[in-house]
Structures are given as C-alpha cells and as structure tokens.
C-alpha positions as CSV (number, residue, x, y, z in Angstrom):
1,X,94.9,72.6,103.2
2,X,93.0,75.9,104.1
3,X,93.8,77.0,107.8
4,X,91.0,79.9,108.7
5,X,93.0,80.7,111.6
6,X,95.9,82.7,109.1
7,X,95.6,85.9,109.3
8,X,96.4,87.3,105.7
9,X,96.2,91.1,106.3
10,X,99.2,90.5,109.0
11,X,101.4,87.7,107.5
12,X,104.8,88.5,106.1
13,X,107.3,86.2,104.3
14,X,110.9,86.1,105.4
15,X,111.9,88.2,102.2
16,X,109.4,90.7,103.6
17,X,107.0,90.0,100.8
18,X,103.2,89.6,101.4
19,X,100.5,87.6,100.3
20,X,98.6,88.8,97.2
21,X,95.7,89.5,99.9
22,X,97.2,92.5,100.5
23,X,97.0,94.3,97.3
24,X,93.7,96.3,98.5
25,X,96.1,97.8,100.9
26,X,98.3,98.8,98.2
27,X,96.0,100.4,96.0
28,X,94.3,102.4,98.9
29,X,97.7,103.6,99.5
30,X,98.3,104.4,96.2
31,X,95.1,106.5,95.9
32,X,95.8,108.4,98.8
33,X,99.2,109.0,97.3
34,X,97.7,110.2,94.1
35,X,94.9,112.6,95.7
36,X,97.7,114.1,98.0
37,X,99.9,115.0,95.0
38,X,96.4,116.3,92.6
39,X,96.1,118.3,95.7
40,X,99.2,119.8,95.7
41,X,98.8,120.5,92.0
42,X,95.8,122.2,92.7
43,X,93.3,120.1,91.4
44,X,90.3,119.8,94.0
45,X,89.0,116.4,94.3
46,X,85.0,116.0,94.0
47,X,84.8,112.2,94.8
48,X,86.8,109.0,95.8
49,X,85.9,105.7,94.8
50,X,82.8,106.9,93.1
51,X,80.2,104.0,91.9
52,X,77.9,103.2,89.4
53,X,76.4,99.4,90.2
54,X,80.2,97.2,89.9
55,X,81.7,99.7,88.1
56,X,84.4,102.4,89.6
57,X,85.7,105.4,89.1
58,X,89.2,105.6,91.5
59,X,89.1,109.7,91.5
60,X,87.1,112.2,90.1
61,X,88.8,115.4,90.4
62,X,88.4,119.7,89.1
63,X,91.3,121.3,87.2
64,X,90.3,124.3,86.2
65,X,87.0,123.9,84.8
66,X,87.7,120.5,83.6
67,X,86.6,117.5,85.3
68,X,89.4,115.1,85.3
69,X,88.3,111.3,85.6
70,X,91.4,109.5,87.3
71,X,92.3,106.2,86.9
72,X,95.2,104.6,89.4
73,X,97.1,102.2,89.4
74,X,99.6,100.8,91.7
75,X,102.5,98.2,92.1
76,X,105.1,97.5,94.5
77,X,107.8,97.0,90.9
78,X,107.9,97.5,87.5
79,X,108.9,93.7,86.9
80,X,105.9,92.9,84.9
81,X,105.7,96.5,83.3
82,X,104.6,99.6,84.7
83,X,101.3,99.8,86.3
84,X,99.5,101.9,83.6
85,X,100.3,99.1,81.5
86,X,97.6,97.3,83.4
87,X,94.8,99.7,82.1
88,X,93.4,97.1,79.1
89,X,90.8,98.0,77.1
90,X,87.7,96.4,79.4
91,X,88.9,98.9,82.0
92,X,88.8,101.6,79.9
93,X,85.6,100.5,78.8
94,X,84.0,100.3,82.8
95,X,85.5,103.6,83.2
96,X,83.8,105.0,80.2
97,X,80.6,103.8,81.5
98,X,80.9,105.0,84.8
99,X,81.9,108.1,83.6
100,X,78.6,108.7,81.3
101,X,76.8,108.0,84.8
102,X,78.6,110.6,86.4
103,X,78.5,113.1,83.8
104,X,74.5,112.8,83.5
105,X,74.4,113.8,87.0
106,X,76.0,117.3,86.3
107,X,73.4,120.0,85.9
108,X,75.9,121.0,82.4
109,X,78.4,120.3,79.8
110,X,81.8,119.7,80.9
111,X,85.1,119.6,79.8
112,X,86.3,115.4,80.5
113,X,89.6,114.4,80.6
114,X,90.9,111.5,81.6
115,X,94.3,110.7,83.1
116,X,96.4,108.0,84.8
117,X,98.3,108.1,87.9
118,X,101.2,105.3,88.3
119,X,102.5,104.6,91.6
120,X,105.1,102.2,92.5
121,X,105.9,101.8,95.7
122,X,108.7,99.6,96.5
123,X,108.2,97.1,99.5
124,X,110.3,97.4,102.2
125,X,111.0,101.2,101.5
126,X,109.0,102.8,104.1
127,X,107.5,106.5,102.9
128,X,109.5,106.4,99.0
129,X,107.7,105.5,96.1
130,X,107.3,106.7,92.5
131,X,104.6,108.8,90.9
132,X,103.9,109.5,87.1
133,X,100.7,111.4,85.9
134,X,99.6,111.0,83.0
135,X,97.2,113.7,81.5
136,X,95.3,112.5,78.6
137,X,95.5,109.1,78.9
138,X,92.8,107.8,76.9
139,X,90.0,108.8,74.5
140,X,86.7,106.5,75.6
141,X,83.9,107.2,73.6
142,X,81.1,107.8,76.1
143,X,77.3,108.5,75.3
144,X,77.3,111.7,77.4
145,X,80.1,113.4,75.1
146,X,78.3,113.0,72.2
147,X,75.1,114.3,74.0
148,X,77.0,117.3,75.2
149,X,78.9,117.8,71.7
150,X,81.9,116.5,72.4
C-alpha cells in the first residue's frame, strides 16, 4: 500500500542502501564531480544540463578550440557493468540531436567531440569515488556536421 507520508529523498535501509528515488541525487553528484575534474584539466565549461524540448545534453564544455559534448554517467558499483555501458544507442541518438540544436546556435563551424565521463561512487564511502574520461566516445552522425563539412 502507498504511504504518502514516506519521505524517499531521506530514507535509508539498514545496509545503508537507498531507495532508487535517489538516483537524481547521484547523478547531480556525479556531474559536479565530472565538471570539477574538466575544470582542473582545463577545459572551460559553457553549459550544464543544456536542453532542447526532452532532450539533454549533461555538459557542454571548450578544450581548446573544440567543443566537447559530455555525456555522464554515474553508479554507486560496477555490478551490472560500468556506467558507460549504459550509453545505448537511443541515447546516443538524443544526444546527437541535441547536439545539432546546439551547434546551429554557434555563429561558426566547430570542431565536436564527444566524450564520456564514468563515475562510480561507492555508497557508504563518503568523498572517494572513481572517475574515467573517455575522449572520443562516440561518432553520431548529426545534420550540423555535414552542414559544416564534417
């Protein structure tokens, strides 16, 4: 039976786990992780959670002169696999399209890329987690680099 008077965002298990309600948490964290380190690398970041209708794009960031569309995904364990596993082709697809609506924004041609940052961070492990970047991660085809000759 459904008890409205549960409080989700503040309920945890006795193993310390939480309800699945809480995995907006976990990804916001895990962004904020990932800008922090693209920051420390350098990269300057242009937008966060950028929209086009439902679509989203998680980071859009500068390296260089190459605008880097960043994709991120986060888990508390590799159990299932490791979060950039979870990037399936409908994703890639949404991402795609977002990007194209981004990219017809920008006065020029740009150099894309686009990358994947995978951050596990363990629960019950206050402040540690795991980070991979990976540069390159897929090759959408997108309307705007074939308008801009790419």
């Amino acid at each position: 039976m459904y008890n409205k008077n549960i409080n989700f965002a503040q309920t945890t298990y006795k193993d310390g786990t939480q309800p699945v309600a809480c995995h907006n948490d976990i990804g916001k964290k895990g962004e904020d992780i990932a800008v922090e380190y693209l920051t420390s690398k350098g990269y300057s970041i242009c937008e966060r959670n950028w929209r086009s209708g439902k679509k989203e794009i998680d980071i859009i960031a500068m390296d260089s002169l190459e605008v880097v569309i960043v994709e991120v995904k986060t888990r508390t364990s590799t159990e299932y696999g490791d979060p950039e596993e979870f990037v399936k082709p409908a994703k890639i697809r949404n991402i795609a399209q977002a990007a194209d609506a981004y990219l017809s924004r920008l006065p020029h041609a740009v150099d894309v890329r686009f990358d994947i940052i995978s951050v596990v961070i363990p629960q019950n492990q206050s402040g540690k987690y795991q980070i991979e970047h990976i540069k390159d991660a897929f090759y959408p085809y997108t309307q705007n680099f074939n308008r801009y000759g790419y």
